[in-house]
GUVEXLUM-792934 format. One record per residue (C-alpha): x, y, z; residue in three letters; chain; residue number from 1. Coordinates in nm, 2 decimals. Layout:
// GUVEXLUM-792934
@c1=X c2=Y c3=Z rest=Ala kette=A nr=NUM;
...
This chain:
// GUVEXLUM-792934
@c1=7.99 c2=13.46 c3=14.59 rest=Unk kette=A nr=1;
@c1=8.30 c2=13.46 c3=14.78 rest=Unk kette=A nr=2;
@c1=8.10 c2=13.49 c3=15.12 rest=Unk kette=A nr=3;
@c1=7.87 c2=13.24 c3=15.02 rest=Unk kette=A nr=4;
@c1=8.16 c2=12.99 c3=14.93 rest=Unk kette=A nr=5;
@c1=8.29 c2=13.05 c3=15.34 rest=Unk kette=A nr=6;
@c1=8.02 c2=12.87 c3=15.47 rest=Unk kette=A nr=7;
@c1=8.07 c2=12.50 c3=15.59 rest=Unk kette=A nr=8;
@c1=7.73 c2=12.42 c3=15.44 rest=Unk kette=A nr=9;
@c1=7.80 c2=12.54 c3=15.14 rest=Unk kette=A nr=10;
@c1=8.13 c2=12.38 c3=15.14 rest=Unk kette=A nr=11;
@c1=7.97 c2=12.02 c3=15.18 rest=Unk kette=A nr=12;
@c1=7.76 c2=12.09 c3=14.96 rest=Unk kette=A nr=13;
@c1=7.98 c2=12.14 c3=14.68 rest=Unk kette=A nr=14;
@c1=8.17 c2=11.81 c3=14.78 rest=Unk kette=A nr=15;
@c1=7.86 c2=11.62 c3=14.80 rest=Unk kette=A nr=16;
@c1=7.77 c2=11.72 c3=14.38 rest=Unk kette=A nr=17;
@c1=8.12 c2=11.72 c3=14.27 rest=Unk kette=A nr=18;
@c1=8.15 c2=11.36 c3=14.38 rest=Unk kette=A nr=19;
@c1=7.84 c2=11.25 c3=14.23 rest=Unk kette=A nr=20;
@c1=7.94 c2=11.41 c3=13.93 rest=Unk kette=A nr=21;
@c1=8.29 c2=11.28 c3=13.89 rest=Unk kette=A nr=22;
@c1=8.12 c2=10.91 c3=13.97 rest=Unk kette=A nr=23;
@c1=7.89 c2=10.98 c3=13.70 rest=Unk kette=A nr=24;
@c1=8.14 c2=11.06 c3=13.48 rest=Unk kette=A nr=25;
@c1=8.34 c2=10.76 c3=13.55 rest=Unk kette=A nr=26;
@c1=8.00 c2=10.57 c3=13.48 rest=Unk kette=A nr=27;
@c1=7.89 c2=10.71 c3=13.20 rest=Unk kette=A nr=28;
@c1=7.96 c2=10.92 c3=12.84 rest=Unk kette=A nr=29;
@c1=7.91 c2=11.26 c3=12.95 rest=Unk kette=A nr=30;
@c1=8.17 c2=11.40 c3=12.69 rest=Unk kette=A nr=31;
@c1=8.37 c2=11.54 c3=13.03 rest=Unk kette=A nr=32;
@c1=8.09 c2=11.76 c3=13.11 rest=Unk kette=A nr=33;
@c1=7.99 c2=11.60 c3=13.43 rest=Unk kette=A nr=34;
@c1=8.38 c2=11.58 c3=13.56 rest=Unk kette=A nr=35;
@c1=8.44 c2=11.90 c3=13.43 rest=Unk kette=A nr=36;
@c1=8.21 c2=12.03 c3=13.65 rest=Unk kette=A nr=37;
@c1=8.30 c2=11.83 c3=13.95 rest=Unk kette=A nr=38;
@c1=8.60 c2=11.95 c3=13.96 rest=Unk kette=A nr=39;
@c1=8.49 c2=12.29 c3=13.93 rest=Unk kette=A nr=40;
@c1=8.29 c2=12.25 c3=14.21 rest=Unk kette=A nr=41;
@c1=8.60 c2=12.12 c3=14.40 rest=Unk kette=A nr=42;
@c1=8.75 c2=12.44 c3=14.34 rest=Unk kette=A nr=43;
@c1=8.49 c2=12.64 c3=14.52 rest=Unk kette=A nr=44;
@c1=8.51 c2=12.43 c3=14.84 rest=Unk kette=A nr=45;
@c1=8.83 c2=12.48 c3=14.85 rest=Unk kette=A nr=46;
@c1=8.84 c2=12.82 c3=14.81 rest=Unk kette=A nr=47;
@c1=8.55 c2=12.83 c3=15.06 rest=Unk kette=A nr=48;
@c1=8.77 c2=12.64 c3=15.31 rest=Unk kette=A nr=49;
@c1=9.18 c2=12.84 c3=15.26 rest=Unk kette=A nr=50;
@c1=8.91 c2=13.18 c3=15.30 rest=Unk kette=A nr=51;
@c1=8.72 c2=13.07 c3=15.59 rest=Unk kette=A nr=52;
@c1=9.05 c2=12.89 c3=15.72 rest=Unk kette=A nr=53;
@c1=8.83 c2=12.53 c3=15.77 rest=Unk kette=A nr=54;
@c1=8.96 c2=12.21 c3=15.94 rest=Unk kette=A nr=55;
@c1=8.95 c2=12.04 c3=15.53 rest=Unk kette=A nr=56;
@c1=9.14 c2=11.69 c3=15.65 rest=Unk kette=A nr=57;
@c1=8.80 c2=11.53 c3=15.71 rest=Unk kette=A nr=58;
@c1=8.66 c2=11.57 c3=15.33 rest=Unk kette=A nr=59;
@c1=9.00 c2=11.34 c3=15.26 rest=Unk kette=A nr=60;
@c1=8.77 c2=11.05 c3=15.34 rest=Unk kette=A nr=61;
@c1=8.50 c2=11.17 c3=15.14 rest=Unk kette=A nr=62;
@c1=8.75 c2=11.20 c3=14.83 rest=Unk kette=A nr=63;
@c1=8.87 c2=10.83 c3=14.92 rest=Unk kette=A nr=64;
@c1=8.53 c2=10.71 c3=14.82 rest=Unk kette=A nr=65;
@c1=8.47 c2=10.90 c3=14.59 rest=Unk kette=A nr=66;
@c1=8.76 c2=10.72 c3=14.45 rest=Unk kette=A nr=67;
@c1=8.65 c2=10.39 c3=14.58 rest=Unk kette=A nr=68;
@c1=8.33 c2=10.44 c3=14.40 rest=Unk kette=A nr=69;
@c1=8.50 c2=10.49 c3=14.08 rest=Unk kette=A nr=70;
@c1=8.75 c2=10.17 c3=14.10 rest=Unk kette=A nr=71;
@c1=8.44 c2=9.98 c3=14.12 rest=Unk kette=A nr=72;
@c1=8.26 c2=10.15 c3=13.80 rest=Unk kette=A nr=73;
@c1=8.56 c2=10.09 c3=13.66 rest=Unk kette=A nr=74;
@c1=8.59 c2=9.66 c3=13.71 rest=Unk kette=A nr=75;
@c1=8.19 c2=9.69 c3=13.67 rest=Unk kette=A nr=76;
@c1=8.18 c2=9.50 c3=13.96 rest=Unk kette=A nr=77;
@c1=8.11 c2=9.56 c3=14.38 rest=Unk kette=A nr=78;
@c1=7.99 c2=9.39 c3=14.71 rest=Unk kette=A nr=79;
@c1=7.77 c2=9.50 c3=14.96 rest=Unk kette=A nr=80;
@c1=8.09 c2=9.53 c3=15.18 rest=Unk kette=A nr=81;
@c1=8.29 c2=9.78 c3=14.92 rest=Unk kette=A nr=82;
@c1=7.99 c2=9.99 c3=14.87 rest=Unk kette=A nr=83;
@c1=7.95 c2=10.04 c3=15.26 rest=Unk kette=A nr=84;
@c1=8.28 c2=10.09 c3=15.33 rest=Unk kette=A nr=85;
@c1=8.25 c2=10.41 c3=15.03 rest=Unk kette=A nr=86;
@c1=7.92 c2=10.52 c3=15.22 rest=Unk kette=A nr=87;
@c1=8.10 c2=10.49 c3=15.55 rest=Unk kette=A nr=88;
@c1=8.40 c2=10.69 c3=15.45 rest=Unk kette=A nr=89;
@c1=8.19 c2=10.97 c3=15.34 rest=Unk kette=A nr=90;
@c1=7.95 c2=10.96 c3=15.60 rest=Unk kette=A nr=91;
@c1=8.25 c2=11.00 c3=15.86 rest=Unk kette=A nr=92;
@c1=8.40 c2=11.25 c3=15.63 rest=Unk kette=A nr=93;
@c1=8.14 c2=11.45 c3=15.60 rest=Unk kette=A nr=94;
@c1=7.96 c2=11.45 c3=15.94 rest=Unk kette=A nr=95;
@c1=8.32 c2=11.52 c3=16.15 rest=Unk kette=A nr=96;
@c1=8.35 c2=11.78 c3=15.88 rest=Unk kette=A nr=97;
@c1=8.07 c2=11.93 c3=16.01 rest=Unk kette=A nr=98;
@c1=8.11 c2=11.85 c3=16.36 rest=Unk kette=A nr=99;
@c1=8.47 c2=12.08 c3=16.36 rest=Unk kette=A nr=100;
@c1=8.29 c2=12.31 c3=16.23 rest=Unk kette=A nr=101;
@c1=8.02 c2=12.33 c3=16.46 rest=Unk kette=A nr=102;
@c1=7.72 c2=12.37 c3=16.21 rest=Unk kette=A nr=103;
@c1=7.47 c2=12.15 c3=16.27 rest=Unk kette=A nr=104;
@c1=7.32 c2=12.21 c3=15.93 rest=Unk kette=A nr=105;
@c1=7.68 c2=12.05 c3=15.75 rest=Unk kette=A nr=106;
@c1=7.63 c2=11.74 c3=15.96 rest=Unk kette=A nr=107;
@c1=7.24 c2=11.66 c3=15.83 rest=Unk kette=A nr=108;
@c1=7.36 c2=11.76 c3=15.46 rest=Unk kette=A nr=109;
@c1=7.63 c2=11.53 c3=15.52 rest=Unk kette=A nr=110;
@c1=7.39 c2=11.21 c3=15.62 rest=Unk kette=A nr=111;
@c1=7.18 c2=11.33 c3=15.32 rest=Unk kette=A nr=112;
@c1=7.44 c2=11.34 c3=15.07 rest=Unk kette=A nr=113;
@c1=7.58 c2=10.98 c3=15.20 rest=Unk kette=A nr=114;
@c1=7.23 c2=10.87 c3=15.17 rest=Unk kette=A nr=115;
@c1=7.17 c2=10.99 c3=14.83 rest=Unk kette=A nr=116;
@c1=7.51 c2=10.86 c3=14.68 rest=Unk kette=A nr=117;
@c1=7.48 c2=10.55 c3=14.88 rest=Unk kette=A nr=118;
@c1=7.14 c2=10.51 c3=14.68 rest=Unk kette=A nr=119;
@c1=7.24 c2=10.63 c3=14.33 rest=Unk kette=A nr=120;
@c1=7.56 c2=10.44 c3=14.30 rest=Unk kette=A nr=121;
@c1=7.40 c2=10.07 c3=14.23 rest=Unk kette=A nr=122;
@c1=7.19 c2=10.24 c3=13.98 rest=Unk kette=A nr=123;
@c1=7.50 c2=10.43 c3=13.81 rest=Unk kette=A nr=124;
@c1=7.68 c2=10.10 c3=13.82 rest=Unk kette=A nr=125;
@c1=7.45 c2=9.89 c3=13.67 rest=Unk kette=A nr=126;
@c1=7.40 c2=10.17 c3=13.37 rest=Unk kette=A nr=127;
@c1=7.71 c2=10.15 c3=13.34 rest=Unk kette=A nr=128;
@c1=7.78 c2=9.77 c3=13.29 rest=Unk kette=A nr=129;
@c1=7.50 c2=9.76 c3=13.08 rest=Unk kette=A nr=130;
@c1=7.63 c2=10.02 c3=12.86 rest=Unk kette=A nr=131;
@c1=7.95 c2=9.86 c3=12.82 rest=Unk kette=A nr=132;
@c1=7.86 c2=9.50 c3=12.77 rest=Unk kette=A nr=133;
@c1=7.60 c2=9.59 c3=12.51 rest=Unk kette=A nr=134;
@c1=7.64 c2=9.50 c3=12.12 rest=Unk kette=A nr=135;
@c1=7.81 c2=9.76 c3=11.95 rest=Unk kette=A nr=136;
@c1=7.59 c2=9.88 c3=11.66 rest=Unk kette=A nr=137;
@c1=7.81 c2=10.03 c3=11.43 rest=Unk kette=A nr=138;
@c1=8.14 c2=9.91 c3=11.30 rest=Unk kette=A nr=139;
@c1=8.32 c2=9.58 c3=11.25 rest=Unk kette=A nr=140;
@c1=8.28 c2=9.48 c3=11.58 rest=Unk kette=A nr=141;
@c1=7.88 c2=9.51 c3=11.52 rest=Unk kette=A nr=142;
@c1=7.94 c2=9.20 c3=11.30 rest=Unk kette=A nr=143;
@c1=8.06 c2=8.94 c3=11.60 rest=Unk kette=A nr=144;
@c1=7.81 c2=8.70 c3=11.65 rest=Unk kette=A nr=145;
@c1=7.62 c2=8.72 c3=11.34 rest=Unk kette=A nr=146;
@c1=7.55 c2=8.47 c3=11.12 rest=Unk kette=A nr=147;
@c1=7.59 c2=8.48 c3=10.73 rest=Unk kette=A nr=148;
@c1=7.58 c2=8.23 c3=10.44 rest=Unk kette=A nr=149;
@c1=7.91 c2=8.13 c3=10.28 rest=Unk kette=A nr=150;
@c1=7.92 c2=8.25 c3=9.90 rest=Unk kette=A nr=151;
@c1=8.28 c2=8.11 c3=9.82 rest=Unk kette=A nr=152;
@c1=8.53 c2=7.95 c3=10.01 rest=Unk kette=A nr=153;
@c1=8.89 c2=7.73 c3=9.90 rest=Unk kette=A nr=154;
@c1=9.06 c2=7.59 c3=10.18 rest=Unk kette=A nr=155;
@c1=9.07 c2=7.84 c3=10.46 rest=Unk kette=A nr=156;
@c1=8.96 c2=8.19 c3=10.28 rest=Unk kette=A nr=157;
@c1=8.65 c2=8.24 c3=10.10 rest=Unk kette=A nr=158;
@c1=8.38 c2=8.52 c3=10.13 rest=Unk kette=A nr=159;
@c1=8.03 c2=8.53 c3=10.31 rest=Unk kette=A nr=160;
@c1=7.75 c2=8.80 c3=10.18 rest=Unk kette=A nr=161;
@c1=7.64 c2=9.02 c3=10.54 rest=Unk kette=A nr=162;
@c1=7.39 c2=9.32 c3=10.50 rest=Unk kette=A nr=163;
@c1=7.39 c2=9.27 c3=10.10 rest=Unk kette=A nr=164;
@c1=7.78 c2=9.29 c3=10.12 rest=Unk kette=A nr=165;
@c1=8.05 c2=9.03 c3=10.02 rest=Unk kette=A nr=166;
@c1=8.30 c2=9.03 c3=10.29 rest=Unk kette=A nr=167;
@c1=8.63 c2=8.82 c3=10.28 rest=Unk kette=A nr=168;
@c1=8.67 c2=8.56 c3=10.54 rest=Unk kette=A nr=169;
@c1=8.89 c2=8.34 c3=10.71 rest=Unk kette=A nr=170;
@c1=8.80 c2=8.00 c3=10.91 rest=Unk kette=A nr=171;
@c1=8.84 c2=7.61 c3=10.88 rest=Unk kette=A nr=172;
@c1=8.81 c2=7.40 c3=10.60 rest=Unk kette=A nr=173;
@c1=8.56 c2=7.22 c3=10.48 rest=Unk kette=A nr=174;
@c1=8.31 c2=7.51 c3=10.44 rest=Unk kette=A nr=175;
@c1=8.16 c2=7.52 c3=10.13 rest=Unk kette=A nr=176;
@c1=7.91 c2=7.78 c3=9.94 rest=Unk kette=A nr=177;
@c1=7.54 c2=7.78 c3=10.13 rest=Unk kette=A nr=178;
@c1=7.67 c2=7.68 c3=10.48 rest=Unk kette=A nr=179;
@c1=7.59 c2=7.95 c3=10.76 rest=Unk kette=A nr=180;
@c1=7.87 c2=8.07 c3=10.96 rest=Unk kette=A nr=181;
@c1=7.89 c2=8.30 c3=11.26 rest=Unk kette=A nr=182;
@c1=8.15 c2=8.57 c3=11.25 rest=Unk kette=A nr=183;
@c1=8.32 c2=8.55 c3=11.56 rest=Unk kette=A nr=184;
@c1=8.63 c2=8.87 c3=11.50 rest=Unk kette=A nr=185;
@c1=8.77 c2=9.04 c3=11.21 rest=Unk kette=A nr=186;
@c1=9.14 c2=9.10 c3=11.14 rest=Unk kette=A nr=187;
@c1=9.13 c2=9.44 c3=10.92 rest=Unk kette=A nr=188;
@c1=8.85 c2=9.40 c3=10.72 rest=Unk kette=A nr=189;
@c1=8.85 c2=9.03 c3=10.72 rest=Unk kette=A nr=190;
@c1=8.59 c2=8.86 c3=10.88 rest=Unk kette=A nr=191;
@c1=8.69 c2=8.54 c3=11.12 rest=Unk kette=A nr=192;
@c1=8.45 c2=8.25 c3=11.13 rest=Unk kette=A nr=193;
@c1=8.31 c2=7.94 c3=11.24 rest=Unk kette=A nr=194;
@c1=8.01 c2=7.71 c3=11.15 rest=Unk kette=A nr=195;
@c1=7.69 c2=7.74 c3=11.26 rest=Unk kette=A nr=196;
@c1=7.67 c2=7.35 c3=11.40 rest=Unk kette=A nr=197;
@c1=8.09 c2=7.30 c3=11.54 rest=Unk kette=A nr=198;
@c1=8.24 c2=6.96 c3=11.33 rest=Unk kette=A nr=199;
@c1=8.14 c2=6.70 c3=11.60 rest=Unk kette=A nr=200;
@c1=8.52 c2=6.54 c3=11.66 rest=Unk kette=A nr=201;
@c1=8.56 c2=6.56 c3=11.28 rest=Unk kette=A nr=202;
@c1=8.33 c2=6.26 c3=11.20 rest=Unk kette=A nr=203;
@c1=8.23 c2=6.22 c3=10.86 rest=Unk kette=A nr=204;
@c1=7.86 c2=6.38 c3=10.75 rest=Unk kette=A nr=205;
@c1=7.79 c2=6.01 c3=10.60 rest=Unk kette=A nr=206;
@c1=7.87 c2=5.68 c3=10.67 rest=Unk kette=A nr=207;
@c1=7.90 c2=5.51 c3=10.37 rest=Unk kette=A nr=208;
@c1=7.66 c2=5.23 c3=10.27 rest=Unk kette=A nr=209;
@c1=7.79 c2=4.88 c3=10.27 rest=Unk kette=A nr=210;
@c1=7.83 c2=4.72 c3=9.97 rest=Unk kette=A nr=211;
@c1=7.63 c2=4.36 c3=9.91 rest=Unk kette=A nr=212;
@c1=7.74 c2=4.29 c3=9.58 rest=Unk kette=A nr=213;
């Protein structure tokens, strides 16, 4: 295994799936499985590269996008510009890398693993936002944005029935028992709200009729 781990191919290699694993990780809920085993992987190529006495300085650039990578998972945002400058990094890290070395075969795994991260990072990222920004579906937080009718309200407090439930409620005045309301936070296990149709300027419902008596 040790032997094995010597080899500047080998090395890359590990670098190449421990960063797509500790991106992944970053992107999605693996439970720590996927970073676990990143950095396990890191371990090898660099007990690969202190064995085999290696030039390691040029993999620094493939660990700064790696890192790059991650801060961009992390806003859930990018630009063509940002995502290049990750792919260049690693590229250069990776094929100088392979160039000290003087193994052909570390320099064409390098362009291969650039090209394969380059490619799977917009996917990871957009998983990722898309798992983040989605509706929870469990808990109070499930309830924001949902609408429920009003079965008693005084003032500022009442209660509105959700999922065959009677939840108390905060919000404006004025409600009153059969309006629709959309839940828009909670504060313990007290629903905030807000009419369906917002008070236009606080005008009156009804005008009243003039009287021609």
């Amino acid at each position: 295994m040790t032997e094995v781990a010597n080899e500047p191919a080998v090395v890359l290699l590990c670098v190449v799936l421990a960063s797509a694993l500790i991106v992944a990780e970053v992107a999605l809920p693996t439970f720590g499985l996927a970073g676990f085993t990143g950095f396990a992987l890191v371990v090898v190529a660099a007990v690969g590269i202190n064995d085999a006495g290696m030039e390691w300085w040029p993999l620094s650039f493939a660990a700064l996008a790696v890192g790059l990578w991650s801060v961009m998972i992390a806003r859930r945002t990018s630009t063509v510009i940002q995502q290049a400058i990750a792919v260049g990094l690693f590229t250069v890290g990776g094929v100088y890398f392979g160039i000290l070395e003087d193994d052909p075969l570390t320099i064409v795994l390098a362009l291969l693993g650039a090209a394969g991260l380059a490619a799977g990072f917009p996917v990871l990222l957009e998983k990722s936002s898309r798992l983040l920004n989605a509706q929870p579906e469990v808990g109070m937080e499930a309830f924001v944005g949902r609408s429920a009718p009003v079965t008693a309200w005084a003032g500022t407090e009442g209660s509105v029935q959700l999922e065959g439930a009677f939840w108390n409620a905060v919000g404006p005045a004025g409600l009153a028992v059969g309006d629709e309301i959309v839940i828009t936070g909670y504060e313990g296990m007290r629903l905030t709200v807000r009419p369906t149709t917002p008070d236009p300027g606080g005008m009156p419902m009804t005008v009243p009729q003039k009287d021609n008596r």
